[in-house]
C-alpha positions as CSV (number, residue, x, y, z in Angstrom):
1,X,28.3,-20.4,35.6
2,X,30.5,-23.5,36.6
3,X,29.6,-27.1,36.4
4,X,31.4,-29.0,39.3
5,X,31.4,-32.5,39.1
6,X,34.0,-35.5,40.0
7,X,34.5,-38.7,38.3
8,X,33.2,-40.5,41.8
9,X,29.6,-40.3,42.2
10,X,29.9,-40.9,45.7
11,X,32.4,-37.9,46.3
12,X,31.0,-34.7,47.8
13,X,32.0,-31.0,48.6
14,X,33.0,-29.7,51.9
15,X,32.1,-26.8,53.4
16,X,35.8,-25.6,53.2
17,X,36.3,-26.4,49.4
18,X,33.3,-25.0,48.9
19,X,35.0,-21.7,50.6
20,X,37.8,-22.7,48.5
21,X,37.2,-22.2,45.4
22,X,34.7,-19.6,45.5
23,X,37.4,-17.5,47.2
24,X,39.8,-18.5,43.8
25,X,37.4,-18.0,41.4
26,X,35.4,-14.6,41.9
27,X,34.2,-14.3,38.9
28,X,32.0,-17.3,39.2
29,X,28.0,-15.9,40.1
30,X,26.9,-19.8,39.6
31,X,28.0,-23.2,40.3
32,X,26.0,-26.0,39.4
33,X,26.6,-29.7,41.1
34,X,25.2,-32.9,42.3
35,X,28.0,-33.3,44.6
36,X,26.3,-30.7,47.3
37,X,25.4,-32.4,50.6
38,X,26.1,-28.9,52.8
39,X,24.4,-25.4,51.9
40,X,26.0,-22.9,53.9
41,X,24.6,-19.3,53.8
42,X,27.7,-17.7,53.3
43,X,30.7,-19.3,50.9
44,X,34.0,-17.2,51.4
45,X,32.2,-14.3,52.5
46,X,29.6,-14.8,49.9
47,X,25.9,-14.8,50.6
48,X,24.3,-17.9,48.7
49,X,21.1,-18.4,47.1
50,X,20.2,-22.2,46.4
51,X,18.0,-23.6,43.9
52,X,16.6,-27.0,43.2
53,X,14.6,-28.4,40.5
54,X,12.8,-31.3,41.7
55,X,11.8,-34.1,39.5
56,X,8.8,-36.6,40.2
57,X,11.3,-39.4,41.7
58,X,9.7,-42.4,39.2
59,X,10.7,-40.2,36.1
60,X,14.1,-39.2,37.3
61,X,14.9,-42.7,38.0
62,X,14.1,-43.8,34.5
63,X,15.9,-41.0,33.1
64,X,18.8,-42.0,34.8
65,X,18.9,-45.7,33.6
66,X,18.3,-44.9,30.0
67,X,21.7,-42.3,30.6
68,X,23.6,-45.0,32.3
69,X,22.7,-47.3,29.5
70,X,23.4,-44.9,27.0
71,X,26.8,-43.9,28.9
72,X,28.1,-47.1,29.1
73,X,31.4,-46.5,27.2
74,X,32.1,-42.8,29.0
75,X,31.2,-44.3,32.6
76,X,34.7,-43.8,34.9
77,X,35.7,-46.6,37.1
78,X,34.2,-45.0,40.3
79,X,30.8,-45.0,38.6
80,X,30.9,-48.2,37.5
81,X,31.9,-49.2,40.7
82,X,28.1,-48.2,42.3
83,X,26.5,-50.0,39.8
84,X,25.7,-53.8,38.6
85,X,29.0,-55.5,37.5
86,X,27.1,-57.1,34.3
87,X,26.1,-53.4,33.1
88,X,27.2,-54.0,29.7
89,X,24.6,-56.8,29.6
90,X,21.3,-54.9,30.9
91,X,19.0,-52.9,28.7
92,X,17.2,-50.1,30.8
93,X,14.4,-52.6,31.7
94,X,16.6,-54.7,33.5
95,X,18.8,-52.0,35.2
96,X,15.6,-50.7,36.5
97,X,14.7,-54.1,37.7
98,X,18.3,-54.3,39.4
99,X,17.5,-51.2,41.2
100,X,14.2,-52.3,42.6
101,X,14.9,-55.7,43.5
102,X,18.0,-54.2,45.8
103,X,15.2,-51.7,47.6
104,X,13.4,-54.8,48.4
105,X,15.9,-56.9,49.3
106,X,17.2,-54.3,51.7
107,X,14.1,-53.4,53.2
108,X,14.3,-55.4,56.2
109,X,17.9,-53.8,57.5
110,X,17.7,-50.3,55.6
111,X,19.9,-47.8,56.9
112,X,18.4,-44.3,58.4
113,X,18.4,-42.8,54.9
114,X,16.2,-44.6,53.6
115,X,16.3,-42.9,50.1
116,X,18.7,-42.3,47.4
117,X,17.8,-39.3,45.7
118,X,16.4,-37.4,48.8
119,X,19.4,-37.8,51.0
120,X,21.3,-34.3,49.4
121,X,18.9,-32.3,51.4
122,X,19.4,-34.2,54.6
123,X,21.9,-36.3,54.9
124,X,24.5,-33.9,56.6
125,X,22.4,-32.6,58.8
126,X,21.0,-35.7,60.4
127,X,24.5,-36.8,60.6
128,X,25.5,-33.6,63.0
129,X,22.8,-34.8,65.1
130,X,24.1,-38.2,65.4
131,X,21.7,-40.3,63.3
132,X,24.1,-41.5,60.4
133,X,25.3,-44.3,58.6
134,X,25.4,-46.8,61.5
135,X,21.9,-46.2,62.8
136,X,20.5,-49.1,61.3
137,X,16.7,-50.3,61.0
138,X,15.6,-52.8,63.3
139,X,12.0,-53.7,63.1
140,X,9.4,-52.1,60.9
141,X,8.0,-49.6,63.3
142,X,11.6,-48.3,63.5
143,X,11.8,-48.2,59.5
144,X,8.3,-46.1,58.9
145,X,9.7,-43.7,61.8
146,X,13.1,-43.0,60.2
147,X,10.8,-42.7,56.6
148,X,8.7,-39.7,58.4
149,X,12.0,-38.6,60.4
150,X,13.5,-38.4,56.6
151,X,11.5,-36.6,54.8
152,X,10.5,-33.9,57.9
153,X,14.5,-33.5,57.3
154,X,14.3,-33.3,53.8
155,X,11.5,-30.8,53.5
156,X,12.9,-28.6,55.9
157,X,16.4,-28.5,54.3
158,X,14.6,-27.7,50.9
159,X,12.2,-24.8,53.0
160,X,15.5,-22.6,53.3
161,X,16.1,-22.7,49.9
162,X,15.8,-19.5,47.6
163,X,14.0,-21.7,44.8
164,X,12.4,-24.8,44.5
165,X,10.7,-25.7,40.9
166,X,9.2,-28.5,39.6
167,X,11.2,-30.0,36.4
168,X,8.3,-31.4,34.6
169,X,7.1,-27.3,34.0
170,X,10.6,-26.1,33.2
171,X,9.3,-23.5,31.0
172,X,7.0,-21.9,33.3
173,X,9.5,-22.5,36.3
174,X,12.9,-20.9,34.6
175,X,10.5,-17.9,34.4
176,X,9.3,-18.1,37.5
177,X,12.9,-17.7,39.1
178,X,13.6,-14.9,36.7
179,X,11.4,-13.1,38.3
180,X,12.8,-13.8,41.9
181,X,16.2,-12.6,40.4
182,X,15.0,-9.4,39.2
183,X,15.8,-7.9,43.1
184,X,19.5,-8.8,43.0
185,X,19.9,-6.9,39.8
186,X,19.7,-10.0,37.0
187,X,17.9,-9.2,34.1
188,X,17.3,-12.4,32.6
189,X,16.7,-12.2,28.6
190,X,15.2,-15.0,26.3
191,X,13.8,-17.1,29.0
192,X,11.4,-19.2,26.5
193,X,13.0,-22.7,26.0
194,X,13.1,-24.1,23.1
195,X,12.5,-27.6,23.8
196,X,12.5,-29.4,27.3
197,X,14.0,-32.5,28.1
198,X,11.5,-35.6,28.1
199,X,13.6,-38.4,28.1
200,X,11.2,-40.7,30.1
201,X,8.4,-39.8,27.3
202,X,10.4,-42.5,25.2
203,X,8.8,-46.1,25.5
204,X,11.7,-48.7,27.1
205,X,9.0,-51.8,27.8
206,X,5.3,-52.1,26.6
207,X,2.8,-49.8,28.3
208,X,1.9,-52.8,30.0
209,X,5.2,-53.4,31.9
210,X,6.0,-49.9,31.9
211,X,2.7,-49.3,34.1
212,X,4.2,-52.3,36.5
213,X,8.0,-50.8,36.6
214,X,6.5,-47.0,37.6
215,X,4.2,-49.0,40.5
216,X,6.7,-50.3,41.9
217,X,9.1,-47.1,41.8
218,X,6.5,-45.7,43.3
219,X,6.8,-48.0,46.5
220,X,10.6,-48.0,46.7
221,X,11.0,-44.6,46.5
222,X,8.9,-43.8,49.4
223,X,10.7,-41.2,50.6
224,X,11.6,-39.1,47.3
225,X,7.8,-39.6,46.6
226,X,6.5,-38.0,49.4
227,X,8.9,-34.7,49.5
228,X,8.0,-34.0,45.6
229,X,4.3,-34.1,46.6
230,X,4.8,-32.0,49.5
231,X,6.3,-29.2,47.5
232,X,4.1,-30.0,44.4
233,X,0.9,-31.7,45.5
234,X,-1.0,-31.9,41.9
């Protein structure tokens, strides 16, 4: 298995260097990436079979601030450059609060995508159609419409995928795909996990505050919300 990753968060694989460096390097069976915004079939005349792990979006987003907090010193310059420029100052309450106050402050002129963490499983293809970057939001009609057009693209996306599990049953889940392997010739040994990661388990606020912070995840992240359900309903 290969991790591919690049200092710039905001960097992503193309279909070509995808083809690329699977051709170089046959003797890769996985690669693992948040830099994937295309999921081609076939990579240099290899079928693929793509998984996701999706994670309830108010939990992921804390996980990530308490990282980015705790990876302050290890940050590059490109990540840095995507996020507050007082970061050595904020705790992971107030990078949170960062975060939301720019959904809200953008609400009103939000471009199509009109979710972060959602947009890897749509955002190339409702480019190809011609709804990208400059398609911008104009009245609030328009904004719930691109919402619903969003996540009917995201869900979609995520249908053709050989496996989608839910992160907060890891356990159960890595077992699950074991068994979806077993046809391809993978016989998967040792699948029960020692421990699974729970970083948003951790208090950052009072219970208090951190029932206010997840209720207002919960609105910005509209999009991200809605595709997690659809997949995982309870």
């Amino acid at each position: 298995m290969q991790w591919m990753q690049f200092s710039d968060p905001t960097r992503m694989f193309t279909q070509g260097e995808m083809d690329d460096y699977v051709w170089k390097n046959s003797q890769v069976d996985c690669i693992t990436s948040h830099h994937f915004r295309v999921f081609p079939p076939v990579i240099a005349g290899r079928p693929a079979l793509y998984l996701a792990l999706l994670r309830n979006p108010v939990d992921y987003l804390i996980s990530l601030a308490r990282h980015t907090v705790q990876e302050k010193p290890e940050l590059t310059p490109e990540f840095r450059s995507v996020l507050p420029a007082n970061l050595d100052e904020l705790n992971v309450a107030e990078l949170l609060s960062y975060w939301i106050n720019e959904a809200l402050e953008s609400a009103d002129s939000e471009l199509f995508f009109g979710a972060s963490f959602s947009r890897m499983f749509f955002e190339k293809t409702v480019e190809s159609i011609g709804l990208g970057n400059e398609k911008r939001v104009v009245s609030k009609t328009d904004q719930a419409w691109s919402q619903w057009i969003a996540k009917g693209v995201a869900v979609a996306q995520l249908n053709q995928f050989f496996f989608v599990g839910d992160f907060a049953n890891l356990a159960c889940e890595i077992r699950r795909l074991a068994e979806l392997l077993k046809p391809f010739g993978f016989a998967c040994q040792g699948l029960d996990l020692p421990w699974e990661r729970r970083s948003t388990d951790q208090p950052f606020v009072s219970p208090e505050e951190e029932q206010k912070f997840r209720a207002q995840l919960e609105e910005v992240l509209f999009i991200d919300r809605e595709v997690y359900r659809y997949f995982f309903p309870n």
